[in-house]
N, C-alpha and C positions, 0 to 999 in steps of 0.2 A: 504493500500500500504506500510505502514511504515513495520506492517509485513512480507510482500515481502521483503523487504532489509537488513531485520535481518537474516531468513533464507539461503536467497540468498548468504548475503558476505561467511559464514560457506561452502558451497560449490563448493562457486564458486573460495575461495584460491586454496581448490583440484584441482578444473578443470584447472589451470595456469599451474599445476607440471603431466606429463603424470604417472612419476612412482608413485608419491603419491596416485595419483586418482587408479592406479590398484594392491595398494599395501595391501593386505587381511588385513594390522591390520588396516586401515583407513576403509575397508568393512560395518562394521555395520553404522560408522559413518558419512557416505557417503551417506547410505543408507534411514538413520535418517532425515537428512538433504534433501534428494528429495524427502521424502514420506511429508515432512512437506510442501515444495515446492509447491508441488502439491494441498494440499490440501488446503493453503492459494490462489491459483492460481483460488479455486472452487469459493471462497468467497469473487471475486472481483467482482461479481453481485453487490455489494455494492458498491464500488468505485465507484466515480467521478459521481454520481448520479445529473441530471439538465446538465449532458454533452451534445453533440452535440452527435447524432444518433451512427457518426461514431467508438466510440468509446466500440461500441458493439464489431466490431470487430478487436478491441487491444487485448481487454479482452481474445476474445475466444482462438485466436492467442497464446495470450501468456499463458491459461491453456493447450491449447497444446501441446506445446512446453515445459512446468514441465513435466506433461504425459508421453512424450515421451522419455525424459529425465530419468525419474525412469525406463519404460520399457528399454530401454537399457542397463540400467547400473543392472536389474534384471538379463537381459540375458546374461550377461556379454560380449556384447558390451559397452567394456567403451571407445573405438575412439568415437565411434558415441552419446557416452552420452555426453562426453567430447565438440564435436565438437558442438552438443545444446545448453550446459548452456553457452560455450564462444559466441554465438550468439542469446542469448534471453535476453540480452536488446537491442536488434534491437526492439522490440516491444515499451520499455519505451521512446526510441529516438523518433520512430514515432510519439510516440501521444503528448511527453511534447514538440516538438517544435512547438505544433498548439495551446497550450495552455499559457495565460497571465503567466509571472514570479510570480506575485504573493509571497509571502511572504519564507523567505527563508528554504527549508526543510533539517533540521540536520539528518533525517534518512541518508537522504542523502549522504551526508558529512563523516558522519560513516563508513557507508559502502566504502568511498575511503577510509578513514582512513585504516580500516578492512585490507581491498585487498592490503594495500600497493601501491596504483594508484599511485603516485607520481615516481615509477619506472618502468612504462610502458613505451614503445615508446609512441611518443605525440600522432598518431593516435590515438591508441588507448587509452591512458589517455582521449583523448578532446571527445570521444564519447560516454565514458562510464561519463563523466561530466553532460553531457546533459541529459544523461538515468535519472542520481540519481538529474537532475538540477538546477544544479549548474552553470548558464547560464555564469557570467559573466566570469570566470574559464577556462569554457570551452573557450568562446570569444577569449581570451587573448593564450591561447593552440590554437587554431585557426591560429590568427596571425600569431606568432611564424613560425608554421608549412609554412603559406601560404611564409614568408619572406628568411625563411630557405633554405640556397644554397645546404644542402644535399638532399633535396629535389626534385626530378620531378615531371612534368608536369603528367606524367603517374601515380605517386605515388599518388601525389591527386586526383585522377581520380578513380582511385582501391580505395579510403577509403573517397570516396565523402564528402572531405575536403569543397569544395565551398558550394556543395549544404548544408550541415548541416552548415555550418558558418552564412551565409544568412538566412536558416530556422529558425537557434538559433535567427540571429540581428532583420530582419521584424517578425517574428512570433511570437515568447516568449518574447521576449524586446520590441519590437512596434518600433525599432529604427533603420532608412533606413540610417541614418549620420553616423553611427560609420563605416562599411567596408567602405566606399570610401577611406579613406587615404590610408589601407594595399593596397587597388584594383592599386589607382595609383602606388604605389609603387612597384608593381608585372608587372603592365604593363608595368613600363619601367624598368625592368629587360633584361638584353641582354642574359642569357641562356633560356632563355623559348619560345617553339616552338610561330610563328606570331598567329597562330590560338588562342592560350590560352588566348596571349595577346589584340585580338583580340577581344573574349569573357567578359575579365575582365574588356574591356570600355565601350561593351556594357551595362555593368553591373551599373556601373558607371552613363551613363546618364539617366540607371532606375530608381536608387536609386536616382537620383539627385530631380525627375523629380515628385518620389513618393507621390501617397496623402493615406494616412492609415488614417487622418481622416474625412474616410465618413460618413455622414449622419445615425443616426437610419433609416433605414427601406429602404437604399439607398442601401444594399452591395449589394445585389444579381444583380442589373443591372447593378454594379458598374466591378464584377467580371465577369460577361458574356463580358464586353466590354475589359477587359484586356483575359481573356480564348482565345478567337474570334480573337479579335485583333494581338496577340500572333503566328496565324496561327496552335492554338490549336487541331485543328480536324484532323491535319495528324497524327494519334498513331506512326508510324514508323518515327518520323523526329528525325535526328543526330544533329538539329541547337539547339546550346546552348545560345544563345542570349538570347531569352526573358525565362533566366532563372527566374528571380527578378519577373518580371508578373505574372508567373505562382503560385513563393511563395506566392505573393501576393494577389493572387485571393484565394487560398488557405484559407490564414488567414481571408478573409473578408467572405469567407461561411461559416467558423468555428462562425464567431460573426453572421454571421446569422442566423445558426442553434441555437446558444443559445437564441435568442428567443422567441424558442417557438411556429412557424412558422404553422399553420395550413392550408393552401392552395395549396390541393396534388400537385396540378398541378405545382404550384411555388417550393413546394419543390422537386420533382421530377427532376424540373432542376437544381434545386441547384446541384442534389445527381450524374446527369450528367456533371455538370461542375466541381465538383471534383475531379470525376472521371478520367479526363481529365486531368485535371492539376497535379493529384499524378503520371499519367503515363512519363508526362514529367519532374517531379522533383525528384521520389525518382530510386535512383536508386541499390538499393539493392530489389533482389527477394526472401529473405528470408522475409520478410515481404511487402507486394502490397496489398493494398487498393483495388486497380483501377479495379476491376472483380470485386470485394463484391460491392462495391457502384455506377456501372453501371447496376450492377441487381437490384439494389434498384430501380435507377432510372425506370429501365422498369417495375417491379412489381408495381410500384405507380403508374403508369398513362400508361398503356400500350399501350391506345388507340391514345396516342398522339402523336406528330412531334417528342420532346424530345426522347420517346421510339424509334422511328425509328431510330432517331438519335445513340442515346446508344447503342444498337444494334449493329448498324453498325460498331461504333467504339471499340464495344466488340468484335466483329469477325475480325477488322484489327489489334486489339491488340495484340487477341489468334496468328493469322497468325504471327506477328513480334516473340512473344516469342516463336514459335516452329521452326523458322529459324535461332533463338541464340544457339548458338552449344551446350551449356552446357544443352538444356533442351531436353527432349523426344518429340516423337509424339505426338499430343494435345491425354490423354488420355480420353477412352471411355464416362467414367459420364460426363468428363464435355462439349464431343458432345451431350452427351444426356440431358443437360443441356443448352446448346445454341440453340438447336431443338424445349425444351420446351419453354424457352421465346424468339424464334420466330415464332410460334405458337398463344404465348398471344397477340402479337403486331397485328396477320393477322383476328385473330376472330372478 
């Protein structure tokens, strides 16, 4: 991964400047830099190796996303190369906020260095923190942002401010105490709409409330009763409340999945109640779990409730994201995809 950050920062200065990135003398250099991209991208089969399941598909995600990355910018669509590399650490956020802090990485840190991060707007500075994790950084950009009067409601909403604050605090820190005080302080703010403020006490008497440490061998029942509890099972719900449950249930299947778990049927619901919970937490569709890991679930144990279950909630999902305006018709493979594994579930 540390070679991912090396290659990365070299390219991804370009992609900040549009005329840089489509200016012929930077061409070969450009070019250098995403073909090497890519092929450090092949040879993260190796990374994170004793991970949790899920993390198969970070990886695939993010060779992807280099991939397509050099083909655009072969074809000289450089919008559309452009517009990938400034959106592929969407990948590194998703998976380093499921994962322990753990000791500090100066690849990391380089690569802000590199990029000049320190002169980004704070969204973006605090996201790309978490990418290269640099949690406690990020935290504190967080903050800031959430306290900051140039800020709306709407603003943090577009650059899912809360949810990564929270994923960063319970997820990679293990530490439900530290957002309460920003939380209070946001909720009695008098420009921010009642609903937000609303949200932020909910949030409040979760973390207050939270137990992160469960028992070995305890998470997976531990996380079905916050998923469940939650009112997890409706894919299409707009309630932000039990956002903190969701992260939370999150983090206790990730410590489940490591392990080691051999009991299809257990893990199968694990891979269902993830599933579930990433549909309610993340809220960027450049990178979604929530389809990869509810076929898992049905693939594992097809014959069971869980599959029904998954299923079911795979098809209210599909339905939600093709009523979001920005997205197409559910295209063809992946009806014929949803066809196939309900099929496995009826045999």
């Amino acid at each position: 991964m540390r070679g991912m950050f090396v290659v990365l920062s070299s390219v991804y200065r370009y992609s900040l400047d549009a005329k840089a990135f489509d200016d012929p003398k930077n061409h070969d250099a450009i070019l250098t830099s995403l073909e090497a991209l890519a092929k450090n991208s092949e040879q993260l089969t190796a990374h994170g190796g004793g991970l949790d399941p899920s993390f198969d598909f970070m990886k695939r995600s993010l060779a992807r996303d280099a991939h397509d990355a050099l083909a655009n910018f072969k074809s000289a669509n450089y919008i559309g190369s452009r517009f990938i590399l400034n959106d592929i650490t969407e990948n590194c956020v998703t998976c380093h906020t499921k994962r322990p802090a753990g000791k500090p990485f100066e690849a990391g840190q380089q690569f802000l260095d590199d990029i000049d991060a320190k002169s980004f707007p704070a969204p973006a500075r605090a996201k790309l923190q978490v990418a290269t994790r640099q949690f406690s950084e990020a935290m504190t950009t967080y903050e800031e942002i959430i306290l900051s009067p140039k800020m709306t409601s709407a603003d943090m909403t577009v650059y899912d401010v809360f949810d990564n604050y929270l994923s960063v605090s319970v997820g990679a820190l293990n530490d439900a105490k530290r957002p309460v005080p920003t939380l209070e302080k946001f909720a009695g703010r008098g420009d921010m709409p009642e609903a937000a403020k609303a949200d932020a006490k909910a949030w409040i008497g979760s973390l207050k409330t939270l137990n992160l440490g469960v028992p070995k061998g305890e998470e997976l029942a531990a996380a079905r009763g916050m998923v469940l509890g939650a009112g997890g099972k409706n894919a299409s719900s707009t309630d932000r409340s039990h956002l903190v449950d969701f992260i939370a249930s999150i983090t206790l299947l990730h410590r489940y999945f490591r392990s080691n778990p051999q009991d299809d049927a257990s893990v199968a619901e694990a891979y269902y109640l993830l599933g579930v919970a990433e549909s309610h937490v993340s809220r960027s569709y450049w990178v979604s779990e929530t389809e990869y890991l509810l076929e898992k679930a049905i693939r594992l144990a097809p014959k069971s409730q869980v599959a029904k279950d998954a299923l079911a909630y795979l098809e209210d999902y599909r339905r939600s994201l093709s009523r979001a305006t920005p997205f197409p018709p559910v295209p063809p493979d992946t009806l014929a995809n949803l066809d196939e594994l309900r099929r496995l579930t009826e045999q």
